[in-house]
N, C-alpha and C positions, 0 to 999 in steps of 0.2 A: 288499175284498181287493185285494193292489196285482199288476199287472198283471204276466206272465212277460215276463223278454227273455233271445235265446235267446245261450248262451252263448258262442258264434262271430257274434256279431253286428260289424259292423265300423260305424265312420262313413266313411263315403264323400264327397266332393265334389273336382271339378275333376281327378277322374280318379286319387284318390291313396284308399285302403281303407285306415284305421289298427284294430287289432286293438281289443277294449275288453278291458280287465282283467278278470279272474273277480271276477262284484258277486254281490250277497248274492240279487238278483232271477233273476241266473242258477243256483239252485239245484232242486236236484227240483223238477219241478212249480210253481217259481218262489216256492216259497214259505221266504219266510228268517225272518220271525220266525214261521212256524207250522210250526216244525220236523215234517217226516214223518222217516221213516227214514234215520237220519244214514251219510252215506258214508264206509267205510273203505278203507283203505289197507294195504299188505304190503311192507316190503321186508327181503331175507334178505341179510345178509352176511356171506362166507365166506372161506378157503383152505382150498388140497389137501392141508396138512400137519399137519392139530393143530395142538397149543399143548405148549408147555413147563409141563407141568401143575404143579409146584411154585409158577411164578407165577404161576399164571389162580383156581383153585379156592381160596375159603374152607376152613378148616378144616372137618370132616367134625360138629366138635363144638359148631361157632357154628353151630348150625341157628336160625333167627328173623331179627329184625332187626339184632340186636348180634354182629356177625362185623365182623373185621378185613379189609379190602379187600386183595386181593393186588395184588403192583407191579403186572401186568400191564393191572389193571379201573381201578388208581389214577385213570386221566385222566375215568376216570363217576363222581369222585367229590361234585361236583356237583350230579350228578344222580342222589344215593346212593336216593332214596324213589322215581324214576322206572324202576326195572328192578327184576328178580328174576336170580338167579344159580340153577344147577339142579344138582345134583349127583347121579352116579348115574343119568342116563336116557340112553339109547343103543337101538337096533334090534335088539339080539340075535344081530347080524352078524359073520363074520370075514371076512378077508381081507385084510387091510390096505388099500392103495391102491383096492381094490373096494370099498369101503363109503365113497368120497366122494361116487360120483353117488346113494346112498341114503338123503341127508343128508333132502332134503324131500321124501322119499314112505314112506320108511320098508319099502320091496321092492329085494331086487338086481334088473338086468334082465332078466339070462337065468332068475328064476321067473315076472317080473311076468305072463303069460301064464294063471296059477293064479287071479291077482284079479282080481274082475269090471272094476274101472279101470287095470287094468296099473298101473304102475310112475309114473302122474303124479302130477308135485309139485304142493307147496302153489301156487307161483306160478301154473301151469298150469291148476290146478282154481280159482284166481279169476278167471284167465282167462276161462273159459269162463261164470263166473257175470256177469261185469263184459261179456262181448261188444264190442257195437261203441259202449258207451256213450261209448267213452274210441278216442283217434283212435287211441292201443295198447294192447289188452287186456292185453299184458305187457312187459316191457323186460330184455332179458338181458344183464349187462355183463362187462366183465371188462378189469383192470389189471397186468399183468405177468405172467398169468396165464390158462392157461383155464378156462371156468365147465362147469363137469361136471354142475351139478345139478337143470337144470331139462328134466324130459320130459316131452310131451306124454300119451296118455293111450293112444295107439297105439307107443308107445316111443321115440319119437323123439327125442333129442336137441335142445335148442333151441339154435341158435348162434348166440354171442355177439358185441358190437360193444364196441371201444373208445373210449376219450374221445371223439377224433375224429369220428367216425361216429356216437356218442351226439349231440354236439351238432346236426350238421346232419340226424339223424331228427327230433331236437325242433324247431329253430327254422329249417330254410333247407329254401324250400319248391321245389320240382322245377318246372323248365322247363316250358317247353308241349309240347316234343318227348318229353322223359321224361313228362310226365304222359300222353301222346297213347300214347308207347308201353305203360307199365304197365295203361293202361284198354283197350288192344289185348289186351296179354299176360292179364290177366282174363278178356275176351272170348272167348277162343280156349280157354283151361283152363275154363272152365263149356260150352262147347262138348263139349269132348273129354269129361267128367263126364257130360255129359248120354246121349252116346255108350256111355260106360261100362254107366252105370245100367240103360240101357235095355236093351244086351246080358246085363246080369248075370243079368234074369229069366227070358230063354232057358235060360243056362248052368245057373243055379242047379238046375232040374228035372232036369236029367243027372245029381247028384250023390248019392255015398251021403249018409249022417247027416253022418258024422264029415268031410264035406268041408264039407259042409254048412256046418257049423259055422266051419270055417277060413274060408272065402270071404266069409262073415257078418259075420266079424272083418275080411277085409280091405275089404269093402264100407263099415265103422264110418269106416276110416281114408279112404275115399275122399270119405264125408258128413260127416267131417270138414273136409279142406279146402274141400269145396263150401262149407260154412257160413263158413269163414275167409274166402272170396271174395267173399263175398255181404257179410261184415262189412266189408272193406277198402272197399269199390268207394263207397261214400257219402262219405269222406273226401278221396280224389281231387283234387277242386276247391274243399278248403275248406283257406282260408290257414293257416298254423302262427301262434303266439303270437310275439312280436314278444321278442327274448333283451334281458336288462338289461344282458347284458354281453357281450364279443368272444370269439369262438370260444376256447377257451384251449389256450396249447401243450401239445402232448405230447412225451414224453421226456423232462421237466424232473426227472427219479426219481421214488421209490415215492412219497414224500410226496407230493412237488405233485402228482403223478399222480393220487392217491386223493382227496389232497384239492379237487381238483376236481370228483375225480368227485361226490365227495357233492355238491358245490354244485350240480351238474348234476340226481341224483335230488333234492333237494329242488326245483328250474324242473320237472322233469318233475311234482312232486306237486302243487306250487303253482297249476302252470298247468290240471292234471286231463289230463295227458295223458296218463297210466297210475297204475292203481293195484297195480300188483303190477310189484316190480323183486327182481332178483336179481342179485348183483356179487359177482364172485369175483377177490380180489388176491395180488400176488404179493410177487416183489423184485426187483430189476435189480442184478447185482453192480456194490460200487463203492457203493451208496448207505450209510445213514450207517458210511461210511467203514471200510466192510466188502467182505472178499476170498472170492467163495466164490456157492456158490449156496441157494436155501432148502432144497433137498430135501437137499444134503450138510448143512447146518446140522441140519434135523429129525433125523438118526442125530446125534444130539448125545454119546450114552454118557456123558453126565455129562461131558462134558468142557468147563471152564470158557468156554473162545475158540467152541463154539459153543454154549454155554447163551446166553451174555452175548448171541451175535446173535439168535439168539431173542427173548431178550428183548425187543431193538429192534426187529424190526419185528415183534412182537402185539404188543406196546405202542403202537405208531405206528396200526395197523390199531383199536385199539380208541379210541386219542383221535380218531382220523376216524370212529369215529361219538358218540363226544361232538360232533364239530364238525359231523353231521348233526341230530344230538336239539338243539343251539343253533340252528339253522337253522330248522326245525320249528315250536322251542316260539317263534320270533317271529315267526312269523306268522298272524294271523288266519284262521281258517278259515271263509270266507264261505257254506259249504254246511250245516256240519253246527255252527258256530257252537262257540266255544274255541279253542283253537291247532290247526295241521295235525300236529302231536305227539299230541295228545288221540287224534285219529284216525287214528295211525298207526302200525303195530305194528311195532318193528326186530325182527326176532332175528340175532345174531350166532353162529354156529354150523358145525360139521365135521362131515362125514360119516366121518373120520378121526381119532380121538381125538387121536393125538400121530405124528410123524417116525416111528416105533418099529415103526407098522403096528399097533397095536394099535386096537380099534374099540369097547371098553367105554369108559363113564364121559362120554361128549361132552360136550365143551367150549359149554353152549349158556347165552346171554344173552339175558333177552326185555323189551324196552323200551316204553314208550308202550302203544297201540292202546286204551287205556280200560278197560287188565288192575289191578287190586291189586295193586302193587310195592312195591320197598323190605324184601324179606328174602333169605334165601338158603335156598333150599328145598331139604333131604336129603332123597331117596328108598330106602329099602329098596337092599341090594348083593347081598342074597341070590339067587342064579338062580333059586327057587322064588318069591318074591315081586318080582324084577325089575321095576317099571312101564317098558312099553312107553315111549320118545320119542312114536312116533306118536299116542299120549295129547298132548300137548303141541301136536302139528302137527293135531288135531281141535281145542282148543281155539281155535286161532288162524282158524280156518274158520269155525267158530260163532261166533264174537265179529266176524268180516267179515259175517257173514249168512246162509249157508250154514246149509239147515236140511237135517243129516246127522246122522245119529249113527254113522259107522264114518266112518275112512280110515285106509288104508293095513294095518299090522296090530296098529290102535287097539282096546284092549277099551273105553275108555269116553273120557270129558273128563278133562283130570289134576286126579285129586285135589290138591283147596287152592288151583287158580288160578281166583280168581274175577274179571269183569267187567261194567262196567254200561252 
């Protein structure tokens, strides 16, 4: 059996540490051609506004593989046997703009208190199964836009970085002084934790039930980050992957901007520095050669000058993930052995169906991860037979590894989506 090397291993001499590439030797357990359990990957990509649903959604009557690609999917067309199109699956939400951060957990936040995991998303819950295996259990991004959708499991908000600051998390590793400080600033937080804990068991005995209960929840939230500290603090003084290419500009508009970005989550997946990302993009007025902003555009009212901008940028945002799924499908997957496509699930997807506020029928596209693609799946519209989203966001769980059968306010797996 051929011998493990560890994946952050560097060669060294004359005082110079050059990173080694992710090898086939650096896989679980070290073993690449006697595959164990193959690693997955998640990345969700979104905006706050919907889509112009005339050009996103196949007709309701091409259910299968023979459905006509609307303008908007045109740019996956390529990659027409690689996704599935979903029509008809949504959270059962109203509110408009309030069912964007609902997108991947499938709970608003002021109930999420009611379920036993509160309100955390898909990214959040591989989070926590992925830990410190990866120097970032998650990557929260966001391009002209803010990212609304990913919450911890205590409800928390995860906040988001752009290009900028995506790059030099991945590849430009912190001084001695920054590193001296953050391994201070850890030290002093598991102090104060400790502190906590330890008063908690006094307190806890003064309390009725029903505080009881409160303070048990906020105690979760405090062993929570204890365990985030404990994951960071091993990574500290281990060097970052060595970038193929130069920091890239920001400001350059939506385009360049996103499509960078994707270039970036594919170095981030390539190199295993996280396996769960979530990017949420915008528009910068002024880009293709449009006056206006996205959210006046989404109240579109049928009216031609902002259907049309519409159209351009979901159109743009869905050829940038054509130009992530090309990224993906070239490159070898030395872990889990196929492309890092094979093993990695896009969904493209709105917690917001359309500008309109409306929050039935979600706009959702599910690519790669080693799912049966290539049709266009109609679900029942009826509200007595409605299937749950969160059907869908449990699928993508159990096919990462995740041995669950419920999230969010999933009744089962979604019927018809199968993977191997």
């Amino acid at each position: 059996m051929r011998s493990s090397i560890n994946r952050r291993s560097f060669l060294r001499g004359a005082g110079v540490a050059i990173a080694l590439p992710m090898l086939e030797a650096m896989g679980p357990w070290g073993l690449a051609a006697e595959k164990t359990e193959r690693v997955k990957r998640f990345v969700c990509l979104s905006n706050n506004y919907g889509v112009y649903r005339n050009a996103f959604f196949p007709s309701e009557e091409q259910a299968g593989e023979s459905y006509d690609l609307p303008g908007t999917l045109k740019p996956l067309e390529k990659h027409r046997q690689d996704f599935t199109v979903f029509s008809n699956l949504d959270h059962g939400n109203t509110g408009g703009h309030k069912g964007v951060p609902v997108l991947l957990s499938g709970i608003r936040p002021h109930v999420a208190a009611s379920f036993p995991e509160g309100n955390i998303s898909v990214d959040q819950k591989i989070a926590e199964f992925v830990g410190s295996t990866t120097r970032f259990s998650s990557m929260t991004l966001k391009v002209n836009e803010s990212n609304l959708i990913s919450f911890t499991r205590t409800g928390v908000q995860v906040p988001a970085i752009d290009l900028r600051q995506t790059y030099r998390a991945l590849f430009i590793d912190d001084d001695a002084a920054r590193k001296a400080t953050a391994s201070e600033r850890m030290k002093r937080h598991r102090s104060i934790l400790d502190v906590v804990l330890d008063e908690a068991k006094s307190v806890n005995r003064q309390l009725g039930q029903r505080d009881q209960q409160k303070f048990n929840e906020y105690l979760d939230s405090v062993r929570s980050l204890e365990k985030k500290i404990q994951q960071q603090q091993p990574w500290l003084d281990r060097s970052k992957p060595k970038p193929e290419h130069r920091e890239p500009p920001q400001g350059k508009g939506t385009e360049a901007d996103l499509r960078a970005m994707m270039e970036l989550i594919a170095l981030a997946i390539q190199t295993d520095s996280t396996r769960a990302i979530t990017l949420s993009s915008g528009f910068r007025n002024g880009d293709f050669g449009l006056s206006g902003g996205y959210h006046g555009f989404s109240h579109h009212g049928q009216r031609d000058k902002e259907v049309a901008a519409l159209k351009l940028i979901e159109r743009n945002q869905i050829a940038q993930m054509a130009h992530l799924i090309d990224l993906l499908k070239a490159k070898e997957d030395p872990i889990s052995g196929g492309t890092l496509f094979d093993h990695t699930s896009i969904l493209f997807g709105c917690g917001m169906a359309t500008g309109e506020h409306s929050t039935k029928k979600l706009p959702l596209v599910l690519a790669g991860g080693g799912f049966e693609h290539g049709e266009h799946k109609v679900y029942p519209s009826g509200k007595s037979q409605r299937v749950p989203a969160s059907n869908l966001l449990l699928s993508i769980l159990q096919n990462h590894g995740l041995e669950i059968d419920r999230f969010g306010t999933s009744t089962s797996t979604l019927t018809g989506l199968k993977w191997s």
